[in-house]
C-alpha positions in Angstrom: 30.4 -18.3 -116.7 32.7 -16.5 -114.4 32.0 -14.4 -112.1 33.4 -11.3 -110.7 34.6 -10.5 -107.5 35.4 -6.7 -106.6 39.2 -6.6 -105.0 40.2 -7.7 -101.8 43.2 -5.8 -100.6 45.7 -7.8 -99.1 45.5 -7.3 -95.1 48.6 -4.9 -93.7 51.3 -6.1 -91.8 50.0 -4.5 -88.2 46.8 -6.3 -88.9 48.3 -9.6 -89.9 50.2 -8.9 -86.2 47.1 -8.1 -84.3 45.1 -11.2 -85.5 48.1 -13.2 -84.1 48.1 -11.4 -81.2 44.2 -12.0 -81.0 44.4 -15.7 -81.5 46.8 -16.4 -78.9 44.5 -14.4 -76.9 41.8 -16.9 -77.1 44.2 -19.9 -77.2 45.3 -18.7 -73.4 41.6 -17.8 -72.5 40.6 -21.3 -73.2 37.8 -23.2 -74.9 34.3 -21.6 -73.4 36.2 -17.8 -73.8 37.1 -18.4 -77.0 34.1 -19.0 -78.2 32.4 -16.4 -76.9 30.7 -18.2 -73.6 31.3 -17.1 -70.1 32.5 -19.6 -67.8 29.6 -21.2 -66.2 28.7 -19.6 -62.4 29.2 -22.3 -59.7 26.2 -24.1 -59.0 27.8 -24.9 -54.6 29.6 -22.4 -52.7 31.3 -23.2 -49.1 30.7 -20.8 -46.5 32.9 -20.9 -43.3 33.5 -23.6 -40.7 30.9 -23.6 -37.7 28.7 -20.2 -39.9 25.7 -22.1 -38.9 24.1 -20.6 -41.7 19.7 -20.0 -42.0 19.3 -17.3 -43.9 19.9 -16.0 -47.7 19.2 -13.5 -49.8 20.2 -11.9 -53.0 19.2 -8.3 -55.1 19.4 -7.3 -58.4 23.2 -7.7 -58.4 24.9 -10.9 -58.2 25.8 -11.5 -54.8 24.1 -13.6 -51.8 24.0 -12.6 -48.0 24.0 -15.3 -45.9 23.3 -14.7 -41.6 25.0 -16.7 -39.3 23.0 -18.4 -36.3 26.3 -18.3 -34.5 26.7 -14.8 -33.9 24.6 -12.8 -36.1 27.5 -12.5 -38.7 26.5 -12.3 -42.3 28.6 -13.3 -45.4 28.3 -12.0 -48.9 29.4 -14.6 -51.6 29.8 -13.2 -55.6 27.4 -15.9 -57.2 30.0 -15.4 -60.3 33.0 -17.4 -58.5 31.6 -18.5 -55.4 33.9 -16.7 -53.6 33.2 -14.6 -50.5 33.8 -12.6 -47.5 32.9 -11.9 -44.5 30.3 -8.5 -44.3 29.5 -8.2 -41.4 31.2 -9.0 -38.4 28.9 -10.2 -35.4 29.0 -10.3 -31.6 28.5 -12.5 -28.9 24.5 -13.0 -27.8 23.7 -11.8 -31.4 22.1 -14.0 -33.9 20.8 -13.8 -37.5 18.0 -16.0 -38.9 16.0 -14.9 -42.2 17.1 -11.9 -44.0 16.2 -9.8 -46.8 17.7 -7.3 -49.3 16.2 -4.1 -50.0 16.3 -1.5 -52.9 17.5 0.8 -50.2 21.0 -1.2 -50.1 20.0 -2.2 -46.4 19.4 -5.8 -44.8 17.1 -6.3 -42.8 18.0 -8.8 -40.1 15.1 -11.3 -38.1 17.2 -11.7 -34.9 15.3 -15.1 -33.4 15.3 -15.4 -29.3 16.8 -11.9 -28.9 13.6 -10.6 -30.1 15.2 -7.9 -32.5 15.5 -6.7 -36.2 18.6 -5.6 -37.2 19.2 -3.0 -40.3 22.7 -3.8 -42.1 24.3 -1.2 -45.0 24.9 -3.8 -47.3 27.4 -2.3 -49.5 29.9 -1.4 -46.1 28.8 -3.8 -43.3 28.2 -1.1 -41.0 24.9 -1.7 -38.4 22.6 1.4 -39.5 19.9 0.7 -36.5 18.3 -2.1 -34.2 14.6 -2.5 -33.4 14.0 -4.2 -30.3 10.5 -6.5 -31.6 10.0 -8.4 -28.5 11.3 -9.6 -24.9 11.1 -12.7 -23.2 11.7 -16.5 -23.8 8.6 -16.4 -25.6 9.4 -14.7 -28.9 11.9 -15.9 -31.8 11.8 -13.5 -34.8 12.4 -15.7 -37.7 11.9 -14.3 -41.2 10.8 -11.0 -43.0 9.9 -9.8 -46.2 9.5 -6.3 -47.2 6.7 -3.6 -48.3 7.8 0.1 -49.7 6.2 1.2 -46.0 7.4 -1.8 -43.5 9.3 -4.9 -43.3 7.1 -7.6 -41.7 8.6 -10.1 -39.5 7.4 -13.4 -38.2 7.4 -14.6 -34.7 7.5 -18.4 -34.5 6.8 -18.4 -30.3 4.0 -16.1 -30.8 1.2 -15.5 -33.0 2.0 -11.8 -34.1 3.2 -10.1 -36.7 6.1 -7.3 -36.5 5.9 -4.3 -39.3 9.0 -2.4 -39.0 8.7 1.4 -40.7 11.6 1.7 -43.6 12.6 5.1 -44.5 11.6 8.3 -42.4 8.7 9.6 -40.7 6.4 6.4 -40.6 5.9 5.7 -37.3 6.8 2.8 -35.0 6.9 -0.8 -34.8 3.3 -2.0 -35.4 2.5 -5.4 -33.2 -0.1 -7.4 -35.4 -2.3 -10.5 -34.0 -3.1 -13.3 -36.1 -6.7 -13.8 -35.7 -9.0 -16.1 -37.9 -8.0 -19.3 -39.2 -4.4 -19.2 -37.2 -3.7 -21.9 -35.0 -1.3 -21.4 -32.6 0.7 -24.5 -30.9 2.7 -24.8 -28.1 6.6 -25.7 -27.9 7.1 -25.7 -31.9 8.1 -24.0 -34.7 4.7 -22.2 -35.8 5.2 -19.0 -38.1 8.4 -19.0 -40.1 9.2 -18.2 -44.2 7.1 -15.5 -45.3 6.1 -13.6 -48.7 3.8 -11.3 -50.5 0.7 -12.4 -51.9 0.6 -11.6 -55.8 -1.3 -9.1 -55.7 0.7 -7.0 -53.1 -1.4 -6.5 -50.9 -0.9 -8.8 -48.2 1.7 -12.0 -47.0 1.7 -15.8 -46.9 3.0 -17.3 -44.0 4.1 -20.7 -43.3 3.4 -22.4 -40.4 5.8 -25.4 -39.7 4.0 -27.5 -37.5 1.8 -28.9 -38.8 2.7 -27.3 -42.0 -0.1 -25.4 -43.6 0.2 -21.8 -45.7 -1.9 -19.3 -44.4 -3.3 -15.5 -46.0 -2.6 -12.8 -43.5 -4.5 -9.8 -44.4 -2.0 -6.8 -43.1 -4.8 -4.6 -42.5 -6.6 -6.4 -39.6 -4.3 -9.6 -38.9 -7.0 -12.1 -40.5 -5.1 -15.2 -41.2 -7.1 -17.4 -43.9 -5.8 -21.1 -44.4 -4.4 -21.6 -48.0 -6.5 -24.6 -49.3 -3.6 -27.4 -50.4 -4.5 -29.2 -53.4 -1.7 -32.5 -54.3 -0.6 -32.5 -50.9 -1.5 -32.9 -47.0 0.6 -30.2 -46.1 4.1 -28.1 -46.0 5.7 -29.4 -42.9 8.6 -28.6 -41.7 7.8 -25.9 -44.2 10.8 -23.0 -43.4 11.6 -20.4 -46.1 9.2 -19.0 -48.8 9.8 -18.1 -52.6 7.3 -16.6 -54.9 7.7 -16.0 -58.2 4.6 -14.4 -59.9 1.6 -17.0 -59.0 4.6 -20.0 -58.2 5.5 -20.4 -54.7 8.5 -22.6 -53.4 8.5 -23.7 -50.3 11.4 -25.1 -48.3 10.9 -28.2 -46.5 14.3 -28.4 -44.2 14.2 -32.0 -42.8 12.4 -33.4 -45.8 15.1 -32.2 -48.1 12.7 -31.1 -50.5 11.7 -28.0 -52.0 7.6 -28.5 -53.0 6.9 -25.9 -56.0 2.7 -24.7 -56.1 0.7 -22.5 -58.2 -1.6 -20.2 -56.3 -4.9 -19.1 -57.5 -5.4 -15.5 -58.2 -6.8 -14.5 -54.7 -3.9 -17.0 -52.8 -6.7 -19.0 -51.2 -5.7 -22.2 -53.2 -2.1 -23.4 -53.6 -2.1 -26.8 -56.3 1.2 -28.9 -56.3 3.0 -28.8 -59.7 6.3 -30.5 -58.6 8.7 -31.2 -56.0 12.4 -30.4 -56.4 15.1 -32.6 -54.7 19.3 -32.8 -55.0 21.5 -35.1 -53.3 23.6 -32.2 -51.9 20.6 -30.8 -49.9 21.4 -31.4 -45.9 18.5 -29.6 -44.5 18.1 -26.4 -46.3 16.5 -23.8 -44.9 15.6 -20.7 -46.7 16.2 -19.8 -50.3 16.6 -17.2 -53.0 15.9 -16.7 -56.3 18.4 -14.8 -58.8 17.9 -15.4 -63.0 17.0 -18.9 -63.4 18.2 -20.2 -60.0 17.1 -20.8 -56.5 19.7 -20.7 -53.9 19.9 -22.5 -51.1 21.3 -22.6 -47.6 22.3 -26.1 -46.2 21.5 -25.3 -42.3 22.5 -28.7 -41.3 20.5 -29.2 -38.4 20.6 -32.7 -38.2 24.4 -32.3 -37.9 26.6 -31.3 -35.2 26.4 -27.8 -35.1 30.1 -27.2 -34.0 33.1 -24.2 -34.8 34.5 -27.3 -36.7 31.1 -28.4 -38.9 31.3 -27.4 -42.6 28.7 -25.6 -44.6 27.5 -24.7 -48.0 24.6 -23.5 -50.4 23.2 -24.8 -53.4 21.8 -23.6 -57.2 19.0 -25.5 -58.6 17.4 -24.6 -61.8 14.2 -23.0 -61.3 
């Protein structure tokens, strides 16, 4: 039997010329844009010579900030190219170790052995204020994480805790002992990465020697040991990730990132898996954006020189 169609009228001449037009669009564009895809985002980025980089972090937009050890400089790279630029532009005697973005469009800056946190616009570069933490050889202001009411800063030479007011009209810099399980050691690397707990109320610190996760309640400073099932312990354990109830946690040295799942209450931390790349070289802290974690290859088993090269990483999450 045949069947009817309803009449196709024949295609103009201005629209015969714009599909040619179209197709030698997407024959320049390439394979991946003419189909549709977007190029696929780089999964290593270099940063400059001698950056000494430490710490990264990224916002809702797609675009790390990286501190340098060096000076105190920080980089922003466009996760989309890899391509960056210096942001900030630092200063002799001025260093910059972890770092966090906040919804406020300011970083806020963990200045190690000068004992200070900085506060970066990070859409200009421009230094909006400077909080002097700490004095003395005994203090190195390491990482920081961030609560609607204060950013919280670790001291690796002492067994405090640094909240820092954000916004107007809260106060000033509240000192916080660590008390309870907390062991503090001489000569080492004690306190460094740092996160919330799930339920937002308090932080998880990591201690790196001898690597073990600790509860810190923010109220009074009582630091309960995080109970490590699948593993001994975190050493050498440097920056912190949590997504919901899954915590990463850089090992530098060990080149290894070692993934657990906490317990509701953060008391209890089980190993599920260890991530590992052959183009990790000691990374130190890391951030998550989408389905990645970025991280920064500090090196530190390298010569640290204006001349040594540096980069960061994506691994799937």
């Amino acid at each position: 039997m045949t069947r009817n169609h309803p009449q196709r009228p024949l295609p103009s001449r201005r629209a015969v010329l714009g599909g040619a037009a179209v197709a030698a669009l997407a024959a320049a564009a390439g394979p991946a844009e003419a189909a549709g895809r977007r190029p696929a985002w780089p999964t290593q980025f270099p940063l400059p010579d001698g950056w000494l980089p430490e710490g990264i972090t990224i916002g809702r937009a797609p675009y790390a900030y990286l501190g340098s050890r060096a000076d105190g400089a920080i980089h922003r790279t466009d996760l989309r190219t890899g391509r960056g630029t210096v942001l900030h532009q630092g200063a002799p005697g001025l260093t910059a170790i972890g770092l966090k973005l906040g919804d406020d469009g300011l970083l806020y800056v963990a200045g190690g052995a000068g004992g200070t946190a900085r506060l970066v616009d990070a859409r200009t570069g421009a230094l909006r204020g400077t909080h002097h933490l700490a004095t003395g050889s005994g203090h190195f202001v390491n990482d920081v994480v961030l609560f609607p009411d204060r950013a919280w800063f670790t001291d690796s030479r002492d067994a405090v805790l640094y909240g820092v007011p954000r916004g107007r009209g809260r106060g000033g810099v509240r000192v916080l002992p660590l008390t309870g399980d907390w062991e503090q050691l001489p000569d080492v690397i004690n306190a460094n990465g740092i996160v919330s707990t799930p339920d937002g109320c308090d932080v998880i610190v990591v201690s790196s020697t001898p690597g073990e996760l600790y509860r810190v309640s923010l109220e009074t400073g009582r630091a309960r040991r995080i109970a490590l099932s699948g593993a001994d312990d975190v050493v050498n354990g440097d920056g912190l990730v949590r997504v919901g109830r899954t915590l990463y946690v850089v090992q530098n040295r060990l080149n290894v990132v070692t993934v657990f799942d906490l317990d509701a209450r953060a008391t209890t931390a089980t190993l599920r898996r260890s991530i590992t790349d052959p183009r990790f070289d000691v990374p130190a802290t890391a951030a998550r954006f989408r389905d990645r974690l970025y991280l920064v290859n500090a090196r530190f088993t390298s010569p640290q020189t204006p001349e040594t090269t540096f980069t960061a990483v994506a691994v799937p999450l």
